[in-house]
Structures are given as C-alpha cells and as structure tokens.
SEMARFI-318023 format. One record per residue (C-alpha): y, z, x. Coordinates in nm, 2 decimals, always signed. Layout:
REC     c2     c3     c1
REC      Y      Z      X
...
//
This chain:
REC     c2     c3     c1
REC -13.99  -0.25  +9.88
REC -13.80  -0.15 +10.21
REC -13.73  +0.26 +10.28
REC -13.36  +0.14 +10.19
REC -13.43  +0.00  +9.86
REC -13.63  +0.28  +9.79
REC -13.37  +0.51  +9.87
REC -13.12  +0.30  +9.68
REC -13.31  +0.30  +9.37
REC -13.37  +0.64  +9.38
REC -13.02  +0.76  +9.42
REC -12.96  +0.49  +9.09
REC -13.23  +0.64  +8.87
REC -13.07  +1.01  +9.01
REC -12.71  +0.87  +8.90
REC -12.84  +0.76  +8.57
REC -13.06  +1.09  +8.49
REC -12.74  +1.31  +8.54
REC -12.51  +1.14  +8.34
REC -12.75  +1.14  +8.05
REC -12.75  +1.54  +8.11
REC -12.41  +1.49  +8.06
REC -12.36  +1.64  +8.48
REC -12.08  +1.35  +8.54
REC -11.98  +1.49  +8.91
REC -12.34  +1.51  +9.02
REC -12.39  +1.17  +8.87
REC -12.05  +1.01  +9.02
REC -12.20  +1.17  +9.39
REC -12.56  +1.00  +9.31
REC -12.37  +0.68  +9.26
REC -12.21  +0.70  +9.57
REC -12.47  +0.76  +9.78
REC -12.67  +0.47  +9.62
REC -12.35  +0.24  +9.71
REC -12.37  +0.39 +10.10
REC -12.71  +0.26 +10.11
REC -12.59  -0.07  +9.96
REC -12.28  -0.11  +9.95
REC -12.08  -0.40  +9.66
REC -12.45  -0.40  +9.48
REC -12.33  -0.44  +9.10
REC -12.59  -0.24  +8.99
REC -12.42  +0.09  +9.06
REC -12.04  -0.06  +9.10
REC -12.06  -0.11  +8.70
REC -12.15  +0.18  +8.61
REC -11.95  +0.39  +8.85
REC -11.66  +0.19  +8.72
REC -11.77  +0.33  +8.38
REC -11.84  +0.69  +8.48
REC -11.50  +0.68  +8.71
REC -11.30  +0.59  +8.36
REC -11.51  +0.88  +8.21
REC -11.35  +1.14  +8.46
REC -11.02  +1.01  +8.39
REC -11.04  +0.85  +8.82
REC -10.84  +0.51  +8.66
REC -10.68  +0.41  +8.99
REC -11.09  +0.41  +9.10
REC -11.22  +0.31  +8.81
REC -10.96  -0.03  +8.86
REC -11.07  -0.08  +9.25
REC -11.43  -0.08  +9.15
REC -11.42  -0.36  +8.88
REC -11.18  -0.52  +9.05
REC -11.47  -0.55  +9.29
REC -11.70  -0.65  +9.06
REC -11.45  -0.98  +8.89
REC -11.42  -1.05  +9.29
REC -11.81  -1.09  +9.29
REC -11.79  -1.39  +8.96
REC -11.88  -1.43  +8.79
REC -11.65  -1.35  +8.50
REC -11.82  -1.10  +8.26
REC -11.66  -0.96  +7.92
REC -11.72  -0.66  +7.97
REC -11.59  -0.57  +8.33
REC -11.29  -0.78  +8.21
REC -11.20  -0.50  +7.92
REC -11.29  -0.25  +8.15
REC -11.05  -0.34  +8.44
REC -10.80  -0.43  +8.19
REC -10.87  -0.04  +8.04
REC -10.81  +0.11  +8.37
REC -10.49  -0.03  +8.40
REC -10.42  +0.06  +8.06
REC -10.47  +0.43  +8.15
REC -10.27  +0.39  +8.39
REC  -9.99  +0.25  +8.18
REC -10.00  -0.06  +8.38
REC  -9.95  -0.26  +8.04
REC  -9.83  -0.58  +8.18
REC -10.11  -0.61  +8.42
REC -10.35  -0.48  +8.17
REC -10.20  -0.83  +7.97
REC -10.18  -1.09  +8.25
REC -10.59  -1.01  +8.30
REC -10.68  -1.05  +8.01
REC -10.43  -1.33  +7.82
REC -10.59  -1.64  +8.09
REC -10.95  -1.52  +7.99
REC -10.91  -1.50  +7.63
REC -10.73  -1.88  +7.66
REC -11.06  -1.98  +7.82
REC -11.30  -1.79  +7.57
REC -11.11  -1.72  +7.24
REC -11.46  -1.69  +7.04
REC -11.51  -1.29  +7.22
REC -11.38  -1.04  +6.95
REC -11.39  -0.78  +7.24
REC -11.14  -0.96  +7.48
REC -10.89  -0.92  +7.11
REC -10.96  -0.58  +7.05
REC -10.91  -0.48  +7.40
REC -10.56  -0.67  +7.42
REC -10.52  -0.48  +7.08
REC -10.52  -0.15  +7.28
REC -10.30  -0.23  +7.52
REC -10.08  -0.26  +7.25
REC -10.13  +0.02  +7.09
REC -10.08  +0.26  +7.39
REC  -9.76  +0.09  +7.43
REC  -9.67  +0.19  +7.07
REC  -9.67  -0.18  +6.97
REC  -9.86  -0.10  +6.65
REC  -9.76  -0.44  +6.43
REC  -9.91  -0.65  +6.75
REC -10.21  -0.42  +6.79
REC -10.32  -0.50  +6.40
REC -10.24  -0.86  +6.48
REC -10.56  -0.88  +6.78
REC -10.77  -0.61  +6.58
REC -10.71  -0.81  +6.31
REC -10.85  -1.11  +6.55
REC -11.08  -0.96  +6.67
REC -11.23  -0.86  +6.30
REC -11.25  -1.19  +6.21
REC -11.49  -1.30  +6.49
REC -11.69  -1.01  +6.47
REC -11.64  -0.87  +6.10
REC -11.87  -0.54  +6.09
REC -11.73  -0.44  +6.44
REC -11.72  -0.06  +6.33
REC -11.55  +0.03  +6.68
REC -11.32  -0.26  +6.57
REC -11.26  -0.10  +6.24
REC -11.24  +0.25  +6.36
REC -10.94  +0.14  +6.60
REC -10.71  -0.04  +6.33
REC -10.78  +0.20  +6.08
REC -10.61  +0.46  +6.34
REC -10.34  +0.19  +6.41
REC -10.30  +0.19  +6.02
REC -10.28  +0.55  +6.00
REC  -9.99  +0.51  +6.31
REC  -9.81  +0.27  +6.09
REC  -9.81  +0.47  +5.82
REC  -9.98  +0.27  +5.57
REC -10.20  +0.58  +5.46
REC -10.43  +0.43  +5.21
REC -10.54  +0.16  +5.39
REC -10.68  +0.32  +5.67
REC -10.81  +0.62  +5.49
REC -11.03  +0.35  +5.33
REC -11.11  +0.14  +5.65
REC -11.21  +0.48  +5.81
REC -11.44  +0.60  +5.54
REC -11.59  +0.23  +5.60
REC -11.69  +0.29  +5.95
REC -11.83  +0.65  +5.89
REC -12.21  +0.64  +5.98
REC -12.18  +0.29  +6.10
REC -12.21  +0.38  +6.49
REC -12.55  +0.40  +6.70
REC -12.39  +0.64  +6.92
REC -12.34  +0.97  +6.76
REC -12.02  +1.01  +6.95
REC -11.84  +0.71  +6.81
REC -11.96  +0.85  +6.45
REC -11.82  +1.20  +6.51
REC -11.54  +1.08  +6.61
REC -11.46  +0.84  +6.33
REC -11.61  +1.12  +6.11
REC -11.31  +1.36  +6.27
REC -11.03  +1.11  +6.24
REC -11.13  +1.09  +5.88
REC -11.09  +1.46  +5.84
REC -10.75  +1.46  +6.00
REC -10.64  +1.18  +5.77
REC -10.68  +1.37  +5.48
REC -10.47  +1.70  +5.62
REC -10.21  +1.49  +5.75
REC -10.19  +1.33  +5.38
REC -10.19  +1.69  +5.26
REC -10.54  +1.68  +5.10
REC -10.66  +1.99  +5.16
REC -10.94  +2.04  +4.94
REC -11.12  +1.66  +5.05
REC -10.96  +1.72  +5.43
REC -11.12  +2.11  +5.48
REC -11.52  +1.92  +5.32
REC -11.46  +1.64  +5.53
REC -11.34  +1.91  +5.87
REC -11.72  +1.98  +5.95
REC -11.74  +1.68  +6.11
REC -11.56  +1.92  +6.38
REC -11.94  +2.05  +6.41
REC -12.03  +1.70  +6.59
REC -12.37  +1.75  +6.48
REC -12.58  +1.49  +6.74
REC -12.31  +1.42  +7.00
REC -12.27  +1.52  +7.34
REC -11.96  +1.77  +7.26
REC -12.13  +1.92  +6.99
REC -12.18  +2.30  +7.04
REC -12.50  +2.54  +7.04
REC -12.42  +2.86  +6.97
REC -12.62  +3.12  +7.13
REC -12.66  +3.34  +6.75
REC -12.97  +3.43  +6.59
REC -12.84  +3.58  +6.23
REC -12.79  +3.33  +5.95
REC -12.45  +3.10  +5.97
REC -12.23  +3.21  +5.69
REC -12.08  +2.96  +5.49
REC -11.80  +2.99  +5.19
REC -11.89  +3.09  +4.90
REC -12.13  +3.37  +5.03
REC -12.05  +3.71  +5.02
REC -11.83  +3.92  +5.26
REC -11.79  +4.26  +5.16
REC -11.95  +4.54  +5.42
REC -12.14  +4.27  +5.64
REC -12.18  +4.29  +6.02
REC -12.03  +3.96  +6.09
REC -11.93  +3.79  +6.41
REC -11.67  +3.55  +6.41
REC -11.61  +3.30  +6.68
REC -11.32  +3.10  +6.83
REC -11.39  +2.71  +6.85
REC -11.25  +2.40  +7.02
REC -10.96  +2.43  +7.22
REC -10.71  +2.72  +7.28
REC -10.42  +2.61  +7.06
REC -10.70  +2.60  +6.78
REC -10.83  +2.94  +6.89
REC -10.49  +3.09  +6.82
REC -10.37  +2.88  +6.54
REC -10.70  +2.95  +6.33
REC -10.71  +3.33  +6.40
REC -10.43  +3.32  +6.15
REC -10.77  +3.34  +5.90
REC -10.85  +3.68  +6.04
REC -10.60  +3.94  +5.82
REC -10.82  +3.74  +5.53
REC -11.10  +3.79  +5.65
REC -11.06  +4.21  +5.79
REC -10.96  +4.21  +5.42
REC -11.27  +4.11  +5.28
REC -11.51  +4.28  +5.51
REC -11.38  +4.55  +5.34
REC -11.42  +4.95  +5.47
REC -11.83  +4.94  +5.53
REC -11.77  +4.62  +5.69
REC -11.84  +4.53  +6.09
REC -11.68  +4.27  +6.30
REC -11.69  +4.09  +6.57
REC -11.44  +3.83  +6.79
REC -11.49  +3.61  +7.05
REC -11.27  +3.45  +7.18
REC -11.16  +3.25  +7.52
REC -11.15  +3.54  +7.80
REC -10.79  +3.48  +7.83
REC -10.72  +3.60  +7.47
REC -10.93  +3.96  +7.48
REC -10.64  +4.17  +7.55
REC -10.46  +4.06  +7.30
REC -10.67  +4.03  +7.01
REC -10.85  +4.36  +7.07
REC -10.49  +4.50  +7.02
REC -10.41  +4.28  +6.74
REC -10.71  +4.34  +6.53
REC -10.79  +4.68  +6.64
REC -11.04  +4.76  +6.35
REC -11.26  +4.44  +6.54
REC -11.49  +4.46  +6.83
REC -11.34  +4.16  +7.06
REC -11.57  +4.01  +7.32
REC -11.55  +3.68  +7.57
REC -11.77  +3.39  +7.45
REC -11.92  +3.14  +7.77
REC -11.94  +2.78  +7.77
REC -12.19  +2.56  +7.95
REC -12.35  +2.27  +7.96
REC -12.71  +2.35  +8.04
REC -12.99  +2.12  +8.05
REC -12.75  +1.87  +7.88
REC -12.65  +2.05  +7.60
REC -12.33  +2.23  +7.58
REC -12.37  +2.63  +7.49
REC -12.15  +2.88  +7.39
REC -12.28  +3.25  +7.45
REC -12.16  +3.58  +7.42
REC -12.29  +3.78  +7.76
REC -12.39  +4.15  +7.69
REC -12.37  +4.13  +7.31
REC -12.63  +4.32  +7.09
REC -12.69  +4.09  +6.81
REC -12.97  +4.25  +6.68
REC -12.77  +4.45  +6.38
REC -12.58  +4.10  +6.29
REC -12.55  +3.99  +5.94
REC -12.46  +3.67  +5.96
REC -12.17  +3.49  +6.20
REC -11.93  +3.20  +6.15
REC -11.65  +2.96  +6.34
REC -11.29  +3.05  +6.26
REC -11.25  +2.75  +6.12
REC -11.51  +2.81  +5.86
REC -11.25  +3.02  +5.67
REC -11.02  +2.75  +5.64
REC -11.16  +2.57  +5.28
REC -11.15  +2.94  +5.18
REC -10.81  +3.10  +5.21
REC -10.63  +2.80  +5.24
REC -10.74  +2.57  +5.00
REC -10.34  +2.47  +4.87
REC -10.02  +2.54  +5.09
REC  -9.94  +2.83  +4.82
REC -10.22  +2.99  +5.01
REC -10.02  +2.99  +5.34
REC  -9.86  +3.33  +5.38
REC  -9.46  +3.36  +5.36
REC  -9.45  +3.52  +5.69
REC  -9.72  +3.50  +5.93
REC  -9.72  +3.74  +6.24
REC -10.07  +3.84  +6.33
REC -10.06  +3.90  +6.73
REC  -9.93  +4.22  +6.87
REC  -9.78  +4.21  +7.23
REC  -9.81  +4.53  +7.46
REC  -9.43  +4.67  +7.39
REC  -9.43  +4.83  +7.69
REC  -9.46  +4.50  +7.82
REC  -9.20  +4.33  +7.60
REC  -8.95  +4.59  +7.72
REC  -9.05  +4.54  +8.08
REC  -8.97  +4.12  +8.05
REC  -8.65  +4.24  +7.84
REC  -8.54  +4.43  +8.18
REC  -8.64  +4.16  +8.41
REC  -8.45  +3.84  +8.12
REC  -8.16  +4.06  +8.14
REC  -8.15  +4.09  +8.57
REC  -8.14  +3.69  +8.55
REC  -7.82  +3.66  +8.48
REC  -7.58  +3.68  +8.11
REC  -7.62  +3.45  +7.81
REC  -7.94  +3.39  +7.57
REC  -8.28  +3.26  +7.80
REC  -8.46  +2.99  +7.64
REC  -8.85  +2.94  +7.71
REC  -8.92  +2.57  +7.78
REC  -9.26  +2.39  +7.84
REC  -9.28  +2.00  +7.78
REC  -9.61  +1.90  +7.88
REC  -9.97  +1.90  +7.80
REC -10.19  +1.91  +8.15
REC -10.44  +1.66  +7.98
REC -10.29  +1.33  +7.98
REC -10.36  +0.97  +7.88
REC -10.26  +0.70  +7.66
REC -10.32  +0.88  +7.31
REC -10.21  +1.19  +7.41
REC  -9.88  +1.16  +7.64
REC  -9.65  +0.98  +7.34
REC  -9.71  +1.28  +7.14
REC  -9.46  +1.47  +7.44
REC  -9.11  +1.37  +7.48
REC  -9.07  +1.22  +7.81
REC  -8.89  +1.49  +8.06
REC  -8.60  +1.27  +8.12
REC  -8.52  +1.34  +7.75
REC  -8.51  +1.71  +7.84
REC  -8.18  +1.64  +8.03
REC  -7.98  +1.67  +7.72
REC  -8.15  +2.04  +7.62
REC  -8.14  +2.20  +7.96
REC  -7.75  +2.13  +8.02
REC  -7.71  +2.23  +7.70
REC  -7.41  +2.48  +7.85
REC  -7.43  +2.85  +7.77
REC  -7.80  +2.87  +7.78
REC  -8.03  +2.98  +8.04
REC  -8.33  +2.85  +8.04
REC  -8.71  +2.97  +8.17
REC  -8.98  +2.75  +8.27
REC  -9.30  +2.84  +8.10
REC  -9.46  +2.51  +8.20
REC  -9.81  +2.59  +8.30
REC  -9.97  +2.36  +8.61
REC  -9.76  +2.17  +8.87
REC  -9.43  +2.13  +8.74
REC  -9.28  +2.10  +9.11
REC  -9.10  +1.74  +9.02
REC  -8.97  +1.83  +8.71
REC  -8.84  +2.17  +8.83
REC  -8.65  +1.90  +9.09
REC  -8.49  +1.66  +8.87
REC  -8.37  +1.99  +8.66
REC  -8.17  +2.11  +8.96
REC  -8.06  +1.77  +9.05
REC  -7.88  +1.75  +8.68
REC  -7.77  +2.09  +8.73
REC  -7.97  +2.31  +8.49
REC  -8.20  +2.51  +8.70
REC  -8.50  +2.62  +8.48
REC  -8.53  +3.04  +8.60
REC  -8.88  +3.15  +8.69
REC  -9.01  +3.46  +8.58
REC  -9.14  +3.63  +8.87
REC  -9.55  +3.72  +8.88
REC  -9.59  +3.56  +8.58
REC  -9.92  +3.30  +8.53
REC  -9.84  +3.11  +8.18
REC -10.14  +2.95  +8.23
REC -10.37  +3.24  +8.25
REC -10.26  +3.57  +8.15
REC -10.23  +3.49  +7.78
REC -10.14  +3.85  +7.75
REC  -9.80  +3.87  +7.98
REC  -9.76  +3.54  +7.83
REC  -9.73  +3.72  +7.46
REC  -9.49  +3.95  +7.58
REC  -9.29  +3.73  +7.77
REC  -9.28  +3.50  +7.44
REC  -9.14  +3.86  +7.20
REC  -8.85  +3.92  +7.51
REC  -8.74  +3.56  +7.50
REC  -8.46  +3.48  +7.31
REC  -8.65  +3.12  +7.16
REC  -8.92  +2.91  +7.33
REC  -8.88  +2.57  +7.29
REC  -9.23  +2.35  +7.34
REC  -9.45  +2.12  +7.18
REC  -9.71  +2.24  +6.95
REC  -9.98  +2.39  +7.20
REC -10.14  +2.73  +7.32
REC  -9.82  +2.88  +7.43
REC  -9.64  +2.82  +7.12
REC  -9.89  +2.91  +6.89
REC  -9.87  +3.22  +7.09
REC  -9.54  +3.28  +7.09
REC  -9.53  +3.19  +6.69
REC  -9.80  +3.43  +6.60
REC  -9.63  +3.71  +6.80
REC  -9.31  +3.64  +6.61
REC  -9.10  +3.48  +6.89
REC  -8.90  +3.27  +6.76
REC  -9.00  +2.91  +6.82
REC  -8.88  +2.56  +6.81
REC  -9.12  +2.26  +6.81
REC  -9.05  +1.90  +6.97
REC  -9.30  +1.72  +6.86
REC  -9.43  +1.47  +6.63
REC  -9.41  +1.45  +6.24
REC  -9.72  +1.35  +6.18
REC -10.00  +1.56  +6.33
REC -10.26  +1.63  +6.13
REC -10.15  +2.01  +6.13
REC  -9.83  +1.94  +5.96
REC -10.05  +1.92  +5.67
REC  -9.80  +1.69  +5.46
REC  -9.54  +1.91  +5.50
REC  -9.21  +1.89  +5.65
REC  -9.21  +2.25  +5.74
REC  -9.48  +2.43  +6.00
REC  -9.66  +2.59  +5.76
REC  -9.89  +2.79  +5.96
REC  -9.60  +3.02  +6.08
REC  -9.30  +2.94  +5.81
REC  -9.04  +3.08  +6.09
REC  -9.11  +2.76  +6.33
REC  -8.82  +2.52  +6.33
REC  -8.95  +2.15  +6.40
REC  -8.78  +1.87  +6.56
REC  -8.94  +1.54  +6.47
REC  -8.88  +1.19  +6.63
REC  -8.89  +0.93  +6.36
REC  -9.07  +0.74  +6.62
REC  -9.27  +0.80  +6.94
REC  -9.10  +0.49  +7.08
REC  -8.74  +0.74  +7.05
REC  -8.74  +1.09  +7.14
REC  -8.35  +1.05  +7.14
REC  -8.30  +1.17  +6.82
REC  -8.45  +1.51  +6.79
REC  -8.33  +1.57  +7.13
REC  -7.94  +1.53  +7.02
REC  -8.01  +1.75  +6.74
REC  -8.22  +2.02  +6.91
REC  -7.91  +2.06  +7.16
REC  -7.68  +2.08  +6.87
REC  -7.90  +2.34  +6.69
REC  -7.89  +2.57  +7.04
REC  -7.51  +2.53  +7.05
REC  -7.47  +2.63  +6.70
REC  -7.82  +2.93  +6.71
REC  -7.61  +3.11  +7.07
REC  -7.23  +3.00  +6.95
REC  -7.20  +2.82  +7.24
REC  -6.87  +2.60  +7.33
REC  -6.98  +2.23  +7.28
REC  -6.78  +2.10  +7.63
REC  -6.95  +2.00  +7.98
//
C-alpha cells in the first residue's frame, strides 16, 4: 500500500470512528481530507453524501451524489438519496424526474416507490404518497420503515385508526434503535392527538429513547421517581427535558408538584440556562439551577455543574408528572398562569411600547429556525402574513428570533413595518422576553418557546398553527393555557383561511375601522 493510500484509508476509518461517536463535524472534516488525498473515490463520496444530509448541507449532499450517478453505474440507493436531497430542498419536480425513468427501468425495487412516496408527502400530496407506499408494500411487505411512513401519511389524512394500528405494527420491528424510538414516539403522539390520554401518557416514555443516539444520560445518582411513589417531604430534583417549548409547556406540572412536596419538602429545577431567572422567580420556594448537555464519548449527557446531590431523594423529568396530574382534560386547570415576569421590567417595556407610536402593538413571530420538509408546513408561509400586518390600526413588533432581515423587507415593501424593540434578544434572554410578552398588547405566533412564554406569563396569545399537533390533545381549544385563541388551517396546503379570520378577529379585539 502507497503513503497515499495509507493516508486515505486512515482518514476513512477516522471519518467512520467519529460518526459512530456521533462527532458529525469532526467526521464530515475526516471525510474531506480522505477525498483531498483521493479525490471522486466512492468510498468516502457515499457516505459524505449521507453524513452531508445528516447536517442538513442538502445543496452538498445533492453535488456529491450527483457525482457518484456520474460515476454509473446506477445504484438504488444513491438514486433515493440524490432524489432526497432535492427533496429537502423542495426541489419536488426534480426530485420526480430522477427518479420516475429509473423506476420505469426497475419497477421490482420497493425503495425507488417509497422514496417517490416522500416526495409526495413533503408536497402535502398525501392520497399519492399512500398510492407508492402502498407500492412499495407490496414488493417488500414487512418493510417496517415502509410501514412506519404510511402509517404517518395515514395519521396526515386523518384516517386515525388505521395508522394507529399500522404504527403499533412497526413498533420493535427496526434494527436500528433510532428507527424504533421513533416509531415508538409517533405512536405516543397518535394517542394524544386522538385524545387518549391515559394509553398516550404509558405509551410517552418512549420519549426516553432508551438505546438510541438521542437518548439522554442524566448525570443523577438518587433513585428515578416514578408515579405512583410517594411525594410528600422528599428532596426531589426535577428536570427540564427535550426542547425549550417543552421545557416551558411541561413546567405547567410544577404548582402540582410544590403542592405535594408539601412544607418538609425540598426541590430542585433545572432547567435550560436561558430560563433561570425566570423560574427562580416564579417558583420561589424551589432551588433553580442550569442543566449541561454534551455528547461525550458518544453518548449524550445532561449534568447539573456545582450541584450537591448527595442529600437527593430521588429526581424525575417534567414530563414524568404528566400520566399523574393530567390523566383526563378535567385535570387541566381553568386558568393556567405559572411564570412571573420582573414588573419592574414589564413597566419599563410598557414605557418604551408606548414611545413607539399610538394604537394597540401586536407581537409577531412566524418561524421556526429549524427547517425541513416535516417541519416548515406546520408555519404559515410569510407571504400569508401580508393580510395580518396591514391589518390597519395595529402596530405590530417583530419578536422573530434569528435572521429575519428578508422578511422585515417584504413587510415594508407592503407597507406594514414590523417595530423593533430596542436591546432586546428574543432569542436569548428568555427573561426580557417574559416581560416584553406581559407589556404587549397580544402576541401572535405559532406554538413555540416564545408563545409558551408569553402564555404562561398571561400575555394574551393567539396561535397560527395547525389543528392537529399532538398537543392539541383532541381538543379544539389549547388546553394547556385555556386563554390561547387558535387559528387552525383546515389544511396545510391553505393557510388562507385562518389568515382572513385572524385579521378579522384583530379588527374586531382593537375596534379597528375595516378600510385600507
């Protein structure tokens, strides 16, 4: 073997020990170097295609296999990878035209069919999508990635039942424990979005991801606590879990849970830095501390830096309360405020609202900053925002964390510039954010962290978003916080709707004249 093929293989085996430790920069960079020494050599194009689709890098993740189908010759699976990177990238027509002459030429491969089922489904085409599952299926009938995919297209259609059943098929079916958490998951949220609570809450732990690479190790030496055990004067920690929308949204649990600590009880919070501030004033008979998350030697850990555990009882997740004190949505309280804002801070934004200029000021975010096909037709498209922001009479702040740069653009080109609030970082001072949300006159947003916020602190909120999360619970109302008005589209193909009536609701909530 030549010093260059040497060198080459190492950086490969480099590449390929990273990624397993789940280190998918370091492992992208290993790649690279190993295509520097040889550069085209399939051996790390393919899988730098994969890990580049991994890291959400579709416009690179395209270039590479569209390397590799230069190369020949023509291979399944680089096919339905090239034709997912276009997919990602909303490219649906492309994504179609690869892969309809290949699946003329070889219509016995179920995964050419299911991977022209998901360009389907990201374009919302769910009837066709079940058509080439269906296809798919029928070459290959114990598929369970197959399955798992039309049982969600089911779910999408609305036909419940059916893919309730196909899911609880799959479940245990998958050699990767990722694919099994997952399906284990979307099971879970089947069963809440159907209103199940009692089956949905059991079948939640699955949130746990026992085996799988997202699954977390918490850095806690007392015994995990789990329902049914006692509460009553332990010395308990309690810990925030998955993302911050979730952090917020189950720390609704907590006024249950102060209540049955009882007087000789002892806790603990931790929760994502951002959020100290304001649950150490919220729950002031808690100790509130940062949690840290890493992925160390592969495994991702969540620790608690400078915490004496030594006097611990017992800890648990938030979400452990959940198959507790909300078992029915009679166990949902009527009113729901659990977040205190600094008031001197609320009046300060009050001053600074009221220097912008008369009328009511609206707080409007309309974006998530992780995109992607399953995600971004859950968010009304900002062209649809045209008809709220010239809503006349209204002033309206943006709250959008991130780059919103071109949307702040098209706003003025329509005429309705969004006001900025001055020093203030939506994204990461939670705790201004909370105090921005109580001076506001209403916040208008998709479910996220920032109106979970706002809804806990009592702001008055407005959702645009879908019907048919999995936190809607079965319900037509927002349970969680009974004060949230929701704006459904009866489709994610047509935001139109909700948007007509949310602009009528503002005109009528501020009195506003209905001309312009």
């Amino acid at each position: 073997m030549t010093r260059e093929a040497a060198a080459f293989a190492d950086a490969v085996r480099r590449a390929m020990n990273l990624e397993a430790q789940h280190d998918l920069p370091g492992a992208f960079a290993a790649y690279e170097t190993a295509l520097a020494l040889r550069p085209g050599a399939p051996e790390a194009v393919l899988p730098l295609a994969q890990l580049a689709f991994r890291l959400g890098e579709y416009g690179v993740s395209e270039k590479l296999y569209a390397h590799l189908l230069a190369q020949g010759p023509v291979e399944p699976g680089v096919i339905c990878g090239y034709a997912a990177a276009l997919r990602e990238q909303k490219r649906f027509d492309a994504a179609i035209d690869l892969l309809k002459p290949v699946i003329a030429q070889n219509p016995a491969i179920p995964q050419l069919w299911r991977a022209l089922g998901e360009v389907m489904a990201a374009q919302l085409d769910g009837a066709n999508a079940l058509i080439f599952y269906d296809e798919a299926l029928r070459l290959a009938p114990d598929d369970p990635s197959t399955r798992m995919l039309r049982a969600c297209q089911l779910l999408d259609n609305g036909q419940q039942e059916d893919g309730l059943k196909e899911l609880e098929a799959v479940i245990g079916r998958f050699d990767d424990p990722d694919d099994d958490a997952s399906a284990a998951i979307a099971h879970a949220h089947a069963l809440l979005r159907a209103g199940r609570l009692e089956d949905g809450w059991r079948a939640y732990e699955a949130r746990y991801r026992y085996g799988a690479t997202q699954e977390v190790h918490y850095a806690l030496w007392a015994p995990h606590w789990r329902p049914g055990e006692p509460l009553a004067g332990c010395n308990m920690l309690v810990c925030a879990e998955q993302g911050l929308g979730d952090e917020v949204l189950f720390a609704s649990l907590l006024p249950d849970v102060v209540r049955d600590l009882g007087p000789d009880g002892r806790l603990t919070l931790a929760v994502e830095p951002r959020l100290v501030a304001l649950f150490a004033r919220s729950f002031p008979r808690a100790r509130v501390i940062a949690h840290r998350t890493q992925r160390i030697d592969g495994l991702l850990q969540r620790s608690f830096p400078d915490f004496d555990q030594s006097s611990l009882d017992a800890w648990a997740l938030m979400g452990d309360f959940l198959s507790v004190y909300r078992r029915d949505i009679a166990d949902f309280p009527a009113g729901n405020v659990f977040l205190t804002p600094d008031p001197a801070r609320v009046a300060h934004w009050k001053g600074v609202l009221d220097g912008l200029g008369p009328g009511p000021k609206v707080g409007v975010l309309w974006k998530s900053l992780k995109g992607g096909n399953l995600r971004d037709p859950a968010f009304a498209p900002f062209a649809d925002w045209r008809e709220i922001l010239t809503t006349p009479g209204v002033a309206f702040v943006n709250l959008q964390y991130g780059d919103s740069t071109e949307e702040a653009r098209r706003a003025e080109e329509w005429g309705a510039p969004m006001l900025r609030l001055p020093g203030l970082d939506p994204k990461d001072d939670l705790d201004e954010l909370a105090a921005v949300s109580r001076a506001l006159d209403l916040i208008v947003a998709p479910s996220n962290a920032t109106s979970n916020i706002a809804a806990a602190c009592g702001g008055e909120v407005w959702l645009l978003a879908p019907g048919q999360s999995w936190t809607q619970l079965g319900q037509k109302n927002y349970i969680w916080y009974p004060g949230v008005r929701t704006f459904h589209p009866p489709s994610l193909k047509d935001w139109s709707r909700p948007v007509r009536r949310l602009r009528a609701a503002l005109i009528e909530r501020f009195s506003a004249p209905c001309t312009g």
